[in-house]
PDB file of N, CA, C and O in Angstrom, chain B, residues numbered from 101:
ATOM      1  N   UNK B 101      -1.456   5.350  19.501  1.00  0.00           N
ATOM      2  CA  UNK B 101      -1.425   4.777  18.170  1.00  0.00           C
ATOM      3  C   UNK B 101      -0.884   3.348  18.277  1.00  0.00           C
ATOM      4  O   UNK B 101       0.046   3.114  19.049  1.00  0.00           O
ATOM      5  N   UNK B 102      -1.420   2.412  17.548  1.00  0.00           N
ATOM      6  CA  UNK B 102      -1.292   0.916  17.651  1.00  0.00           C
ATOM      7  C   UNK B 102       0.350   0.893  16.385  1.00  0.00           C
ATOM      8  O   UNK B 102       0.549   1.434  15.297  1.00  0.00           O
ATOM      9  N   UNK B 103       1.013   0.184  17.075  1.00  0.00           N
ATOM     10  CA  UNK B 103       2.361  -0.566  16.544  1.00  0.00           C
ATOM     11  C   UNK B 103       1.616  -1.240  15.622  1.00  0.00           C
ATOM     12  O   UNK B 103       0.666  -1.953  15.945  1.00  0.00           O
ATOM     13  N   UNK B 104       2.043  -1.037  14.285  1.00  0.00           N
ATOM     14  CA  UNK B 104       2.273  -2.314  13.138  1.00  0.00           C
ATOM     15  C   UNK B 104       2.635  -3.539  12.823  1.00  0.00           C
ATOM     16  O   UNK B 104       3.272  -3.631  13.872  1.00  0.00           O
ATOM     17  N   UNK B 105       2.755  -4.257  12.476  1.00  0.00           N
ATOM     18  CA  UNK B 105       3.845  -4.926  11.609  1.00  0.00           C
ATOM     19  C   UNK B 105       3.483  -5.513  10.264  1.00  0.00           C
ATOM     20  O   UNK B 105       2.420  -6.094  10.045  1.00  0.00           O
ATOM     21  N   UNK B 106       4.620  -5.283   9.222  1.00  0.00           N
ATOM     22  CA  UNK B 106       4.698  -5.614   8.136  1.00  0.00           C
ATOM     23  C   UNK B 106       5.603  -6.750   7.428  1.00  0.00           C
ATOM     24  O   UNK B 106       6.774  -7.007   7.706  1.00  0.00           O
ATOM     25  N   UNK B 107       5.108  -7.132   6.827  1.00  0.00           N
ATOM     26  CA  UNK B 107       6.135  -8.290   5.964  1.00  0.00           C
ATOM     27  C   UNK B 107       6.213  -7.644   5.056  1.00  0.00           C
ATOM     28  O   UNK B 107       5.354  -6.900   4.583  1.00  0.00           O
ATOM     29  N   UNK B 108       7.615  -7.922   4.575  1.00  0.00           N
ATOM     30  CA  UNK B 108       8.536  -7.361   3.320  1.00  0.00           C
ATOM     31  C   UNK B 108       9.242  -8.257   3.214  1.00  0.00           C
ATOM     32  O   UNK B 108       9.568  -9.209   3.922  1.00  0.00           O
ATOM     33  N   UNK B 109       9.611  -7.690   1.700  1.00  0.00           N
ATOM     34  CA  UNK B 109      11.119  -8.559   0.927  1.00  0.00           C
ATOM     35  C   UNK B 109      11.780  -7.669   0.804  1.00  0.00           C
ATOM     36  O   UNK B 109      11.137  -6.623   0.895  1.00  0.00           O
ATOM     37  N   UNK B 110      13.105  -7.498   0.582  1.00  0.00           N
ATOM     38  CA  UNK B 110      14.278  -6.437   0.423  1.00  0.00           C
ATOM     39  C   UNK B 110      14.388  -5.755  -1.311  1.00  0.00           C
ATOM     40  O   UNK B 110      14.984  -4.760  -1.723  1.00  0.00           O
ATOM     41  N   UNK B 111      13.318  -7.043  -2.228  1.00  0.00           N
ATOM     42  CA  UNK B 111      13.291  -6.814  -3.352  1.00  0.00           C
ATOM     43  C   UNK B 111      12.221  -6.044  -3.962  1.00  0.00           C
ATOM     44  O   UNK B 111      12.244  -5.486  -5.059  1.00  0.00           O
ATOM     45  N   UNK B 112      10.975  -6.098  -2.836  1.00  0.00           N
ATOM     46  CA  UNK B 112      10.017  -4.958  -3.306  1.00  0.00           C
ATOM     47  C   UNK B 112       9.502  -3.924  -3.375  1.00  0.00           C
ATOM     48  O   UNK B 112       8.956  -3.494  -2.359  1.00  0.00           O
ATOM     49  N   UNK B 113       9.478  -2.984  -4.840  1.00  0.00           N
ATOM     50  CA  UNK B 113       9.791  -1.726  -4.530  1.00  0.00           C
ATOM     51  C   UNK B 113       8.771  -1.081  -3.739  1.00  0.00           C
ATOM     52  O   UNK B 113       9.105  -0.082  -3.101  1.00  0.00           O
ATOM     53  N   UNK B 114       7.289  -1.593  -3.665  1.00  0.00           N
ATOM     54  CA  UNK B 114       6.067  -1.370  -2.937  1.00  0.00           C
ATOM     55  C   UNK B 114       6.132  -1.669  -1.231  1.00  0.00           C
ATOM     56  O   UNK B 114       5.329  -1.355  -0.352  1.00  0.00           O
ATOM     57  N   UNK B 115       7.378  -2.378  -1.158  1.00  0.00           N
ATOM     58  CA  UNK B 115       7.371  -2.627   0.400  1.00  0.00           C
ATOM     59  C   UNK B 115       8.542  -1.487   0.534  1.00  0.00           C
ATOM     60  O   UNK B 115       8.715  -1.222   1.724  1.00  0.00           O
ATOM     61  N   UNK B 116       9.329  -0.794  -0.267  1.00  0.00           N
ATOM     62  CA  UNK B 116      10.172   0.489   0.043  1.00  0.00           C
ATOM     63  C   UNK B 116       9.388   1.631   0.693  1.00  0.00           C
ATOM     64  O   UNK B 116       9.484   2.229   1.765  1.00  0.00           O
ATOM     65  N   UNK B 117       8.150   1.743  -0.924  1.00  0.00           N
ATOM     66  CA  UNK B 117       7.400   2.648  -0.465  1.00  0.00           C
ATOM     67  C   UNK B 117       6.364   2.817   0.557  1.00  0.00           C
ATOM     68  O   UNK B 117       5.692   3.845   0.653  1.00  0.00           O
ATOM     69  N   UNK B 118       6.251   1.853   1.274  1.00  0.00           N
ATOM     70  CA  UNK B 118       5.295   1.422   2.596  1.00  0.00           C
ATOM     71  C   UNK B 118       6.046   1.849   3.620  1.00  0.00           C
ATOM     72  O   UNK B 118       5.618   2.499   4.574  1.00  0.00           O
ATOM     73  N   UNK B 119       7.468   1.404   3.404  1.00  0.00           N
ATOM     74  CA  UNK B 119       8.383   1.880   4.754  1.00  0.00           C
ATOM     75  C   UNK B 119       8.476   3.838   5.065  1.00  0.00           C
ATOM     76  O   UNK B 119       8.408   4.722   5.919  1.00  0.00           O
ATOM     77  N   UNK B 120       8.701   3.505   3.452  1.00  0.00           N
ATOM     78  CA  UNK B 120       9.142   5.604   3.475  1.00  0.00           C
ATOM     79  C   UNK B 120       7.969   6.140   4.074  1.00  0.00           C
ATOM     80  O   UNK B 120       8.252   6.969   4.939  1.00  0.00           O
ATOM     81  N   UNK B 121       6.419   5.905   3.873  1.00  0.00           N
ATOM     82  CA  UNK B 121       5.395   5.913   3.582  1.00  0.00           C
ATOM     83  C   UNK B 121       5.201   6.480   5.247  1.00  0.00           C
ATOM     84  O   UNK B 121       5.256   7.592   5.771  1.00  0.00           O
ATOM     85  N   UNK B 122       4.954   5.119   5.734  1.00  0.00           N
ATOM     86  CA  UNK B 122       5.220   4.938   7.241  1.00  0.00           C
ATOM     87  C   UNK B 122       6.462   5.378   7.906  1.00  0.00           C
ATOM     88  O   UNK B 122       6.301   5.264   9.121  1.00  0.00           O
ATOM     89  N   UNK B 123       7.503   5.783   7.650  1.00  0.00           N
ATOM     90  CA  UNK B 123       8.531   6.349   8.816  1.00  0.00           C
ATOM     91  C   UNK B 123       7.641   8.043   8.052  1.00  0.00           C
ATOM     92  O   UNK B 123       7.152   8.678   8.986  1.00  0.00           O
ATOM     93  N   UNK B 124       7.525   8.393   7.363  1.00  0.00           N
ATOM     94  CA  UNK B 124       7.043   9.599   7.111  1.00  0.00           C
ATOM     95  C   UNK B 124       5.686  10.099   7.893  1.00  0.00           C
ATOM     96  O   UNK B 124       5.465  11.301   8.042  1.00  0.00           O
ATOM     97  N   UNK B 125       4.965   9.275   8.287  1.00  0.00           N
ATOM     98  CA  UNK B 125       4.011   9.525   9.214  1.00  0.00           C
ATOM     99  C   UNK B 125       4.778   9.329  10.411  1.00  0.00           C
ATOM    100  O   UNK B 125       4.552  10.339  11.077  1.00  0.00           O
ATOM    101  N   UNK B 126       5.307   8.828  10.845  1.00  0.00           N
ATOM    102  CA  UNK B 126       5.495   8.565  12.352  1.00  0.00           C
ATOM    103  C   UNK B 126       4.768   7.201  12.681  1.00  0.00           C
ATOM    104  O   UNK B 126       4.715   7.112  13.907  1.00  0.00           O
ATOM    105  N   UNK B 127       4.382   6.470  12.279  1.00  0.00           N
ATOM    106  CA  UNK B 127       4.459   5.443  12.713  1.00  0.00           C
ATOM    107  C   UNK B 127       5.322   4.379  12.869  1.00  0.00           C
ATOM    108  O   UNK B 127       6.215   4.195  12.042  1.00  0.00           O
ATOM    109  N   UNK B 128       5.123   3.397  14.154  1.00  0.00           N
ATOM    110  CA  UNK B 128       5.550   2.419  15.036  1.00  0.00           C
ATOM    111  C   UNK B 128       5.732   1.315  13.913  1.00  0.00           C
ATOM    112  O   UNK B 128       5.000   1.519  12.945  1.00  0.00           O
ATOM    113  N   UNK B 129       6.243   0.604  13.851  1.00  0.00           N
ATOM    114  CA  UNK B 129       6.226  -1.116  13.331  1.00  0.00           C
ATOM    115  C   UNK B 129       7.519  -1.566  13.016  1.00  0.00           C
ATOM    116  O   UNK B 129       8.556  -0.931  12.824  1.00  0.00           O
ATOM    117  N   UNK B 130       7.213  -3.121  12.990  1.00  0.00           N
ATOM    118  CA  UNK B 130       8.068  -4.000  13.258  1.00  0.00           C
ATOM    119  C   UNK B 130       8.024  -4.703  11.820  1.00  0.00           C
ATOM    120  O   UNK B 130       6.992  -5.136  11.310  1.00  0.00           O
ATOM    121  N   UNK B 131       9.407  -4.755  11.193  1.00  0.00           N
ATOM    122  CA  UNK B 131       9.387  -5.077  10.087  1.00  0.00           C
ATOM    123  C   UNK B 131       9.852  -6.959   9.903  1.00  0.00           C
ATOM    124  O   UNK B 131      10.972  -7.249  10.323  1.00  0.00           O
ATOM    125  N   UNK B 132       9.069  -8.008   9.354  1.00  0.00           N
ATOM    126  CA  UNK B 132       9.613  -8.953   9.216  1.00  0.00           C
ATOM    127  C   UNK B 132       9.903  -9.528   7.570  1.00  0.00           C
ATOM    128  O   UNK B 132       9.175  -9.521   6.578  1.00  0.00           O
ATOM    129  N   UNK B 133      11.073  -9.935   7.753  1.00  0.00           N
ATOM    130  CA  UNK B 133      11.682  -9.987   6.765  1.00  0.00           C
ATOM    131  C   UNK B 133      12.101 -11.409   6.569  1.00  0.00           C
ATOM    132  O   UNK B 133      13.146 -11.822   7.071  1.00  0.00           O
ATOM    133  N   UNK B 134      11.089 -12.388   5.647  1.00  0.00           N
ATOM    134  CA  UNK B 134      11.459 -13.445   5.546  1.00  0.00           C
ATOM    135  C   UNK B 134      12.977 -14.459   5.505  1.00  0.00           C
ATOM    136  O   UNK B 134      13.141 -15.497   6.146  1.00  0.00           O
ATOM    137  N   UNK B 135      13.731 -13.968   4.792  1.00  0.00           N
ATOM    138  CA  UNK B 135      14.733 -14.380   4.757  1.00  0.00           C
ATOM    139  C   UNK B 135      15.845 -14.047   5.928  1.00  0.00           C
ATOM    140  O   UNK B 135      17.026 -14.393   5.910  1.00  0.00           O
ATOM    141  N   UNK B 136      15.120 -13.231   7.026  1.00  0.00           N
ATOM    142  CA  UNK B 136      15.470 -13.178   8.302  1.00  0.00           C
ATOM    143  C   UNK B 136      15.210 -13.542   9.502  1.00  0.00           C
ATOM    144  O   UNK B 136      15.859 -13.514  10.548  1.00  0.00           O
ATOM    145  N   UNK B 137      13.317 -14.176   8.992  1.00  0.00           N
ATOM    146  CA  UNK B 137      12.705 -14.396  10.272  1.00  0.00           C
ATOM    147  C   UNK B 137      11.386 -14.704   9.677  1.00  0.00           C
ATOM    148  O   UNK B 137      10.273 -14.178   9.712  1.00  0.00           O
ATOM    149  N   UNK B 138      12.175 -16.270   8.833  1.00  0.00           N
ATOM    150  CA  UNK B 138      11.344 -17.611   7.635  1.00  0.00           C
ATOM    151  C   UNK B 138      10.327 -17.388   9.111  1.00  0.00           C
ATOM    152  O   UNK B 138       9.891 -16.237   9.146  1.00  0.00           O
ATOM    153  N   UNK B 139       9.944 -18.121  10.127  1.00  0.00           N
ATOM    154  CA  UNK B 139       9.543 -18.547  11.445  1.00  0.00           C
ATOM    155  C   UNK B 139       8.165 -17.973  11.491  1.00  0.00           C
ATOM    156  O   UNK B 139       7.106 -18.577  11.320  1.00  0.00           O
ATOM    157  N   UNK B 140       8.378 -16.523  11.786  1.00  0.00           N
ATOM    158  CA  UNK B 140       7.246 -15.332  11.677  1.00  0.00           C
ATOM    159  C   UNK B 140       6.479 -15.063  10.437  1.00  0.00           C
ATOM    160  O   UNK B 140       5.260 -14.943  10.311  1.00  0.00           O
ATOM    161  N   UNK B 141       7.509 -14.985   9.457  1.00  0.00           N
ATOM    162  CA  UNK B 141       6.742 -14.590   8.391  1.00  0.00           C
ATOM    163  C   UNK B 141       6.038 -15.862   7.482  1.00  0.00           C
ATOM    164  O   UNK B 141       5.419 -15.707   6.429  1.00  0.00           O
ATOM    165  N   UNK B 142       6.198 -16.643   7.899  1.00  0.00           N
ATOM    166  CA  UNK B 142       5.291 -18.146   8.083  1.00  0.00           C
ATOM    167  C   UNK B 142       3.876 -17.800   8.604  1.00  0.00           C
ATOM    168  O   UNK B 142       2.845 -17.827   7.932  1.00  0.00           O
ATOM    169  N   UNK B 143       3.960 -17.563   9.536  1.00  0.00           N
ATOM    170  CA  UNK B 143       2.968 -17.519  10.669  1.00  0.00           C
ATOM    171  C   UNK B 143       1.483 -16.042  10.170  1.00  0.00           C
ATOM    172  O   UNK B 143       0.255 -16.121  10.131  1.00  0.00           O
ATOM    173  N   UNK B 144       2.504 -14.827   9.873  1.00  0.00           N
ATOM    174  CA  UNK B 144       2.029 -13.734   9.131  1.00  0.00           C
ATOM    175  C   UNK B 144       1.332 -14.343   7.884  1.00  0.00           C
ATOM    176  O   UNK B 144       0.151 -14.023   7.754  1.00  0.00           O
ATOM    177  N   UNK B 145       1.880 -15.193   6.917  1.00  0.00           N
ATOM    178  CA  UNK B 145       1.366 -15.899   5.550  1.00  0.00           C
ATOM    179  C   UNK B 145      -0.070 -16.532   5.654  1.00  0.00           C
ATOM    180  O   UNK B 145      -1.046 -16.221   4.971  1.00  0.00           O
ATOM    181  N   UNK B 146      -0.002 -17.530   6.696  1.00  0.00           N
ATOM    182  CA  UNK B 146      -0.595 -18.124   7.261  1.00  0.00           C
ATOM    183  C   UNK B 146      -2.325 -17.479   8.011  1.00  0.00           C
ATOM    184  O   UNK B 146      -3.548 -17.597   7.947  1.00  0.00           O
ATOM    185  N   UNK B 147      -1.414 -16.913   8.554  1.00  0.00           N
ATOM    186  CA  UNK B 147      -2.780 -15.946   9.469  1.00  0.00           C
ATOM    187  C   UNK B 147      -3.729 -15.304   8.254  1.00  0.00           C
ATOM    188  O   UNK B 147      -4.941 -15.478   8.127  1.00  0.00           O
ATOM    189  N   UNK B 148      -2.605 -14.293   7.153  1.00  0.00           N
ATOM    190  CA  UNK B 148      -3.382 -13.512   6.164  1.00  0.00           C
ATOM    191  C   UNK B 148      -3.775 -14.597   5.102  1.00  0.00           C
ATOM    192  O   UNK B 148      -4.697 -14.144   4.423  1.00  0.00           O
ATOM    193  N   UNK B 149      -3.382 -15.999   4.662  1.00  0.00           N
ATOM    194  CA  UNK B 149      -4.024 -16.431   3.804  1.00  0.00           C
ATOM    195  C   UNK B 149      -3.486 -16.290   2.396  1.00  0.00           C
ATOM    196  O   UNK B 149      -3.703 -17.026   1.433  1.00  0.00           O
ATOM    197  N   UNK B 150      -2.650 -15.063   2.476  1.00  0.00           N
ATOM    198  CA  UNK B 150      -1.974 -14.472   1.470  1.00  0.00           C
ATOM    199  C   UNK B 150      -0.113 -14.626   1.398  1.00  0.00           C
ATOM    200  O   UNK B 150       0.595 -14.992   2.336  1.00  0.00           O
ATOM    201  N   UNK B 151       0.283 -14.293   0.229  1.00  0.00           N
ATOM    202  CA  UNK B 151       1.763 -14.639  -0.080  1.00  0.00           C
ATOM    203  C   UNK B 151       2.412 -13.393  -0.362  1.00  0.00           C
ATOM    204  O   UNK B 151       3.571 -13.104  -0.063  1.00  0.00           O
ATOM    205  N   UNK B 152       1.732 -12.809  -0.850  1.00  0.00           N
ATOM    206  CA  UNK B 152       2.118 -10.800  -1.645  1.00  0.00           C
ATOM    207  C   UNK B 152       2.619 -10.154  -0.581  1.00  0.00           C
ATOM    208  O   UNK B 152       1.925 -10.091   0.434  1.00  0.00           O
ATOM    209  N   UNK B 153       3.993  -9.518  -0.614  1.00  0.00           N
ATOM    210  CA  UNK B 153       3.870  -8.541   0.264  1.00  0.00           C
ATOM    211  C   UNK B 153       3.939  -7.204  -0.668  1.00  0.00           C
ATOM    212  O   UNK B 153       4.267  -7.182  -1.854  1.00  0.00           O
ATOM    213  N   UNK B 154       3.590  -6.201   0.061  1.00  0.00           N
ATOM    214  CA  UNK B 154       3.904  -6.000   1.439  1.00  0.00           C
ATOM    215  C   UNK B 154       2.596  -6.352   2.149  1.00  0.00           C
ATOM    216  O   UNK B 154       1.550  -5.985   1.613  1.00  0.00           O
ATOM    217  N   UNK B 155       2.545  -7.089   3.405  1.00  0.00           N
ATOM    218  CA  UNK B 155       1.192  -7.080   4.265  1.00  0.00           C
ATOM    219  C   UNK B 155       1.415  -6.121   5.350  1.00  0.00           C
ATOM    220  O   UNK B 155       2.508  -5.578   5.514  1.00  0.00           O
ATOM    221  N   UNK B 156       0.478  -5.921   6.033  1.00  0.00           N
ATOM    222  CA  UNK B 156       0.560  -4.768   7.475  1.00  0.00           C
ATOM    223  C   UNK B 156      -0.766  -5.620   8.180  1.00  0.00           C
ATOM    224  O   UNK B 156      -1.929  -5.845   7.843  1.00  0.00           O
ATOM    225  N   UNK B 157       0.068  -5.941   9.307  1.00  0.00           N
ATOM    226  CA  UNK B 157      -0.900  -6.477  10.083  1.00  0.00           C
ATOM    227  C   UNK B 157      -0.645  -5.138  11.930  1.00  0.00           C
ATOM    228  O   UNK B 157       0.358  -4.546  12.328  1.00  0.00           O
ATOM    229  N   UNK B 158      -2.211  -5.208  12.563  1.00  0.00           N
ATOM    230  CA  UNK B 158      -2.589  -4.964  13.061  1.00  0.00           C
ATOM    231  C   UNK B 158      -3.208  -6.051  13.843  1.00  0.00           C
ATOM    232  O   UNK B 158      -4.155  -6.684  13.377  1.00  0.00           O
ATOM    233  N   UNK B 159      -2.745  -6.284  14.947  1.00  0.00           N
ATOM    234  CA  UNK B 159      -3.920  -7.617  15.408  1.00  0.00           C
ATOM    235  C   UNK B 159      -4.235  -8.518  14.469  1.00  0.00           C
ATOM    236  O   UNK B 159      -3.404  -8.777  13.598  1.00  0.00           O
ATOM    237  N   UNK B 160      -5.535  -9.171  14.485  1.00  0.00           N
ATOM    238  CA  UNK B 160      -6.049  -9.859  13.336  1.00  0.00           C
ATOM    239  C   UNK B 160      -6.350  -9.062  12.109  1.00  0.00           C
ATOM    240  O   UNK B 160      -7.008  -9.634  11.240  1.00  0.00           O
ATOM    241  N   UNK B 161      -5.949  -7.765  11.895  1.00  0.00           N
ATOM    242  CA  UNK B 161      -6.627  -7.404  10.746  1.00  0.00           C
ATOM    243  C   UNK B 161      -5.189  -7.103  10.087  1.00  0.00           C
ATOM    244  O   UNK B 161      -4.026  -7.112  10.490  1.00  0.00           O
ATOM    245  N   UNK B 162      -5.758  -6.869   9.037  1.00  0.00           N
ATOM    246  CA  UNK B 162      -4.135  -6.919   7.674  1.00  0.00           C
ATOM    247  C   UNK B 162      -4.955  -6.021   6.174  1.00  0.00           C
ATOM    248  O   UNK B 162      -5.997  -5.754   5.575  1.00  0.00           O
ATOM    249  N   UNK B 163      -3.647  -5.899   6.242  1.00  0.00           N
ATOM    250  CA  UNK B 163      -4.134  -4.666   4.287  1.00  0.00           C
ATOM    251  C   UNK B 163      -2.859  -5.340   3.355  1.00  0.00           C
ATOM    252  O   UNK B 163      -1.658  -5.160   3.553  1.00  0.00           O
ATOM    253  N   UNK B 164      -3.442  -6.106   2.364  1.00  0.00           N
ATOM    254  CA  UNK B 164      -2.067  -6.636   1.722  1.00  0.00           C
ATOM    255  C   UNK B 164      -2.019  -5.320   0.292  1.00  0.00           C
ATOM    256  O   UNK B 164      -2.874  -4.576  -0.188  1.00  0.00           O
ATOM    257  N   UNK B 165      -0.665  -5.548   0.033  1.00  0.00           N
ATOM    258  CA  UNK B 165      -0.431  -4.305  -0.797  1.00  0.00           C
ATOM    259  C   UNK B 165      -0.130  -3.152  -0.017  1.00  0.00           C
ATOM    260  O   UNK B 165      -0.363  -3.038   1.186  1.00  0.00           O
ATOM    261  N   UNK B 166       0.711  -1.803  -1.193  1.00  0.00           N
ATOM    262  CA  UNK B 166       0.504  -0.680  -0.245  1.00  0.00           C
ATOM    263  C   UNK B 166      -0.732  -0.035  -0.516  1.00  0.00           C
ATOM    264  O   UNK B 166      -0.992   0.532  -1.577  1.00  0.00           O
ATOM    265  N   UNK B 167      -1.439  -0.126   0.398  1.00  0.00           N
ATOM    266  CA  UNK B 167      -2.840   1.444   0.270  1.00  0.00           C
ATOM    267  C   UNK B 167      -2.481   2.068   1.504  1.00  0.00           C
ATOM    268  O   UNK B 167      -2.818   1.712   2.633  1.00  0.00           O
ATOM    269  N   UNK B 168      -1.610   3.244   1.102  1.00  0.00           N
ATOM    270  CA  UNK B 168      -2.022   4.105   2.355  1.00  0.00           C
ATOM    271  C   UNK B 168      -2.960   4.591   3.125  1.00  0.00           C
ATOM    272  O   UNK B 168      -2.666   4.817   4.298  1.00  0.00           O
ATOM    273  N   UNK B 169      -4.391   4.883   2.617  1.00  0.00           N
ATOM    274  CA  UNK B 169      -5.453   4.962   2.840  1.00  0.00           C
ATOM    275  C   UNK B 169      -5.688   4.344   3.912  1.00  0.00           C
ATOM    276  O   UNK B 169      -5.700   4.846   5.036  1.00  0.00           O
ATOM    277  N   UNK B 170      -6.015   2.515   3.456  1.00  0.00           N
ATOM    278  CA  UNK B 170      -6.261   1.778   4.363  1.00  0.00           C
ATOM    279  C   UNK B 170      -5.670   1.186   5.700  1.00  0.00           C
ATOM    280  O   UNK B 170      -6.132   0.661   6.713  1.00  0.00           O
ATOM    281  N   UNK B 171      -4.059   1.625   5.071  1.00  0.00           N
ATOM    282  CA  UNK B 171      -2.950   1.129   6.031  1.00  0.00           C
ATOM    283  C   UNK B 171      -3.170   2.500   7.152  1.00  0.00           C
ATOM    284  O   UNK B 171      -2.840   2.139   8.281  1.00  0.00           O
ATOM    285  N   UNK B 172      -3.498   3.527   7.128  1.00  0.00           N
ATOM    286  CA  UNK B 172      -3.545   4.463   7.958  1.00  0.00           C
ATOM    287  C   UNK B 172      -4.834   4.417   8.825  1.00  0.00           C
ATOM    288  O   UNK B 172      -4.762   4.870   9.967  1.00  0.00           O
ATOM    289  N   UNK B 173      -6.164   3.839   8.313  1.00  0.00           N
ATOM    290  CA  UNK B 173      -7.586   3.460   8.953  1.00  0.00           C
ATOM    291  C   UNK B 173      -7.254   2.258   9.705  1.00  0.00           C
ATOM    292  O   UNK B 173      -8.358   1.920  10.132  1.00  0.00           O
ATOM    293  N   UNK B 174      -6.314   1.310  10.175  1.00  0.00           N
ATOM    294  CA  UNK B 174      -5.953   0.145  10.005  1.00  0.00           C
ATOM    295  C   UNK B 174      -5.163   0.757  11.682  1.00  0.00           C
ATOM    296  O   UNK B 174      -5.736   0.746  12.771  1.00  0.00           O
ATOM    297  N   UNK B 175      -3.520   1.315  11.361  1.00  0.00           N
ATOM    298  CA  UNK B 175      -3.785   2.156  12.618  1.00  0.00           C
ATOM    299  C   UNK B 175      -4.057   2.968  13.240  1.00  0.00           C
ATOM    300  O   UNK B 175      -3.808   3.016  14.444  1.00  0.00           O
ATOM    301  N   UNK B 176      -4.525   3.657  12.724  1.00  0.00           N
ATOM    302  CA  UNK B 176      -5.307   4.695  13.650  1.00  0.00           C
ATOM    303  C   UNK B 176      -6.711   3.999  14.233  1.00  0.00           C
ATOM    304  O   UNK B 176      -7.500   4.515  15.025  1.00  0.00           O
ATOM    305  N   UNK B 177      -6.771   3.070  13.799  1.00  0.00           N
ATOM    306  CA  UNK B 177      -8.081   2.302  14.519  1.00  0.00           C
ATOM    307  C   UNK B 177      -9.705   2.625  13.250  1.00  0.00           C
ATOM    308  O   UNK B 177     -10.862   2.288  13.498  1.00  0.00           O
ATOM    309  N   UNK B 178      -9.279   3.240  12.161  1.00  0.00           N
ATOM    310  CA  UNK B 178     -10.639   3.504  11.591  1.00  0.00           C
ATOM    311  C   UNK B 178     -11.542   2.208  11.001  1.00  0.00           C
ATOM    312  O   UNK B 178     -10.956   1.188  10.640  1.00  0.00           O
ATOM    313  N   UNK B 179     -12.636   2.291  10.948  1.00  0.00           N
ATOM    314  CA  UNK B 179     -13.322   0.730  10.431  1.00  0.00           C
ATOM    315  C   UNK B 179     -13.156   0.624   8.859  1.00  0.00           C
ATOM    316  O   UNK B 179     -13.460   1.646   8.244  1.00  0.00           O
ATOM    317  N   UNK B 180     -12.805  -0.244   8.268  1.00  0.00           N
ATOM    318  CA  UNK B 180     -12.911   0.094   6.736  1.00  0.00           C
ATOM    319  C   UNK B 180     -13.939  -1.359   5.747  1.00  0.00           C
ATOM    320  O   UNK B 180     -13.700  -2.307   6.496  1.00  0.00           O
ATOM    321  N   UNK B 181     -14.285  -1.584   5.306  1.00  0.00           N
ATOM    322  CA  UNK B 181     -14.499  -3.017   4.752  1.00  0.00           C
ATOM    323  C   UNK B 181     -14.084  -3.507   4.403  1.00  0.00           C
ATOM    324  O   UNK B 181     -14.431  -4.677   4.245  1.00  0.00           O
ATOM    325  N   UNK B 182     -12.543  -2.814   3.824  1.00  0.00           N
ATOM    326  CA  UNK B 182     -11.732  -3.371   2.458  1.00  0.00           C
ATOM    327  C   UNK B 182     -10.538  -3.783   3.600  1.00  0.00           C
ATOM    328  O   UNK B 182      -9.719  -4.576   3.134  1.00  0.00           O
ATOM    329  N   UNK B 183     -10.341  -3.460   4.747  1.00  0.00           N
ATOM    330  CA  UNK B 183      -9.615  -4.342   5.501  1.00  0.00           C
ATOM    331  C   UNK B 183      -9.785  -5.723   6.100  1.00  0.00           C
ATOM    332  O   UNK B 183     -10.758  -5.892   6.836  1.00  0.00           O
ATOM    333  N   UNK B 184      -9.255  -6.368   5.956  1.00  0.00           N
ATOM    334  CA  UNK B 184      -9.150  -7.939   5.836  1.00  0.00           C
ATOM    335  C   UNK B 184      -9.098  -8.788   7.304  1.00  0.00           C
ATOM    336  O   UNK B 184      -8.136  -8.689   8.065  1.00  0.00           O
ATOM    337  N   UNK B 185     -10.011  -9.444   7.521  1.00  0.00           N
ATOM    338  CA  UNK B 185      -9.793 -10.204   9.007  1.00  0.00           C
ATOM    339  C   UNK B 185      -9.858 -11.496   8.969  1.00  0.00           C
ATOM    340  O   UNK B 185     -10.622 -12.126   8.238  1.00  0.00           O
ATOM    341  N   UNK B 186      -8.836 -12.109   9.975  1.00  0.00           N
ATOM    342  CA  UNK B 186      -8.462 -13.755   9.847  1.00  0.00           C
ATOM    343  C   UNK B 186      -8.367 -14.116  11.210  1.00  0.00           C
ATOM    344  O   UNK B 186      -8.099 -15.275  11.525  1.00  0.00           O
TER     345      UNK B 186
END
C-alpha cells in the first residue's frame, strides 16, 4: 500500500475527519501542517493548484476535500477520473 500525504490545518474539522478516517483504515501518511512546515505545504499548494485543505496527495495525483471513496482508489492504486493530476 502506497504512503500518503496530506495537508491540513489544526482548524479543520474535515481534515479531523480524514485523519480518523485514515488511521481507521490503516493507512500510512505523512501529515503536513502549514504552520509547521509553511516550506512543503507551499510546494503541496503549488503542485495541486489548489488552497482547500484537506488535500491527499499520492505522487502526482491528489483528491482535495475529504472523499473517502476517492482517497481510498487514490491509495490503493484504483483509477478514478475525479482524481486530479498535476
Amino acid at each position: 500500500m502506497t504512503e500518503a500525504e496530506i495537508l491540513t490545518t489544526p482548524t479543520c474539522p474535515h481534515c479531523t475527519k480524514l485523519k480518523e478516517w485514515m488511521d481507521q483504515k490503516g493507512y500510512d501518511y505523512t501529515e503536513v501542517n502549514p504552520d509547521e512546515d509553511t516550506e512543503r505545504a507551499v510546494e503541496l499548494m503549488k503542485k495541486s493548484g489548489e488552497r482547500g485543505v484537506p488535500q491527499t496527495f499520492v505522487g502526482d495525483d491528489f483528491v482535495l476535500g475529504f472523499r473517502p471513496e476517492m482517497v481510498q482508489q487514490l491509495i490503493e492504486g484504483g483509477a478514478t477520473a475525479d482524481i486530479k493530476h498535476r
